[in-house]
C-alpha positions in Angstrom: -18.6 17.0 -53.5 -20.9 15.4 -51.4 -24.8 16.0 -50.2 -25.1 16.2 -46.5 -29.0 15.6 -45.8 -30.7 16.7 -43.3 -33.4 14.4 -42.4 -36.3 15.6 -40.0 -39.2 14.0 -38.4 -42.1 14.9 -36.8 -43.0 14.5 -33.7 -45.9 14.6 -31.9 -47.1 14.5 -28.1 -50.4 15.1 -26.5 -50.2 17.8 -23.9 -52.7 19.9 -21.8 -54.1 22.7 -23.3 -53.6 25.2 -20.6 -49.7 23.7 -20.3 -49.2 24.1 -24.1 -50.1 27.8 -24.1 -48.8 28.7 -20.5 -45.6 27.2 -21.6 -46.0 29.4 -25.3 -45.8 31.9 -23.5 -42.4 31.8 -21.6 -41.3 30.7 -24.8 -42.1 34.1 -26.0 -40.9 36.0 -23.4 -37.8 34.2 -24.1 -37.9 34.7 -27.6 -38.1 31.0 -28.6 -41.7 28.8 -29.9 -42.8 25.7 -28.3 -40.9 23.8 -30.9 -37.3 25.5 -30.7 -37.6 24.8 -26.9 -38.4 21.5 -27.6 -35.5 21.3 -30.0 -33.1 22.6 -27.3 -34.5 20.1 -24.4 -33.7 17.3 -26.9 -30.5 18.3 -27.9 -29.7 18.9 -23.6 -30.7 15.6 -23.3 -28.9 13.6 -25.6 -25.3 15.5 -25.0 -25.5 15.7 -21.4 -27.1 11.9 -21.4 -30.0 12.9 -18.9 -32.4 15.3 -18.1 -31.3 19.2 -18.6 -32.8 19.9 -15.0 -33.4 18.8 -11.7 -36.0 17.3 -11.3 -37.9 18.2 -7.8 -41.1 17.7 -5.7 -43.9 19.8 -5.6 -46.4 17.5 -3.9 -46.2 14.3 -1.2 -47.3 12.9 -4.5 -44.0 13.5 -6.4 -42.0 11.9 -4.1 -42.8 8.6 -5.7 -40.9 10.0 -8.8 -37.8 10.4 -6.3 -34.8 7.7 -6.6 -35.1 4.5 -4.9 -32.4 5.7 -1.9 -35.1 8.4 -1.1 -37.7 7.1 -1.2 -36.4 4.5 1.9 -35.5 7.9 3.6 -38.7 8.8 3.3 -40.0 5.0 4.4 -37.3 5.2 7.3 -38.7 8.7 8.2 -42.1 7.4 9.1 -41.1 4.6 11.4 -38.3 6.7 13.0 -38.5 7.4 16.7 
């Protein structure tokens, strides 16, 4: 019979403080830690092949993080009549 190993790594990311224990504690509410929900994001991701959510603006700011066709809406927009 053969050994089926599981190999892990660790992984590490610098993140805000405030966001880090904000986001610990929706974990908890949910029942999960930071690094289950991590764990879950990254398994979303790579079955599904992109991100496990919309991704949305909160700020003129953000909009630069829209795709290219809206972004030349939102160029068009400005010199509209």
């Amino acid at each position: 019979m053969g050994y089926t190993w599981n190999m892990n790594a660790l992984f590490r990311a610098r993140v805000d403080k405030r966001l880090l224990r904000e986001a610990g504690a929706v974990c908890r509410e949910m029942g999960l830690n930071t690094q289950e929900a991590v764990r879950l994001f990254l398994t979303a991701l790579v079955k599904r092949r992109e991100l496990p959510f919309k991704v949305t603006t909160q700020t003129p700011e953000d909009e630069l993080l829209q795709p290219i066709a809206r972004r030349a809406e939102i160029l068009e927009s400005f010199y509209a009549d």
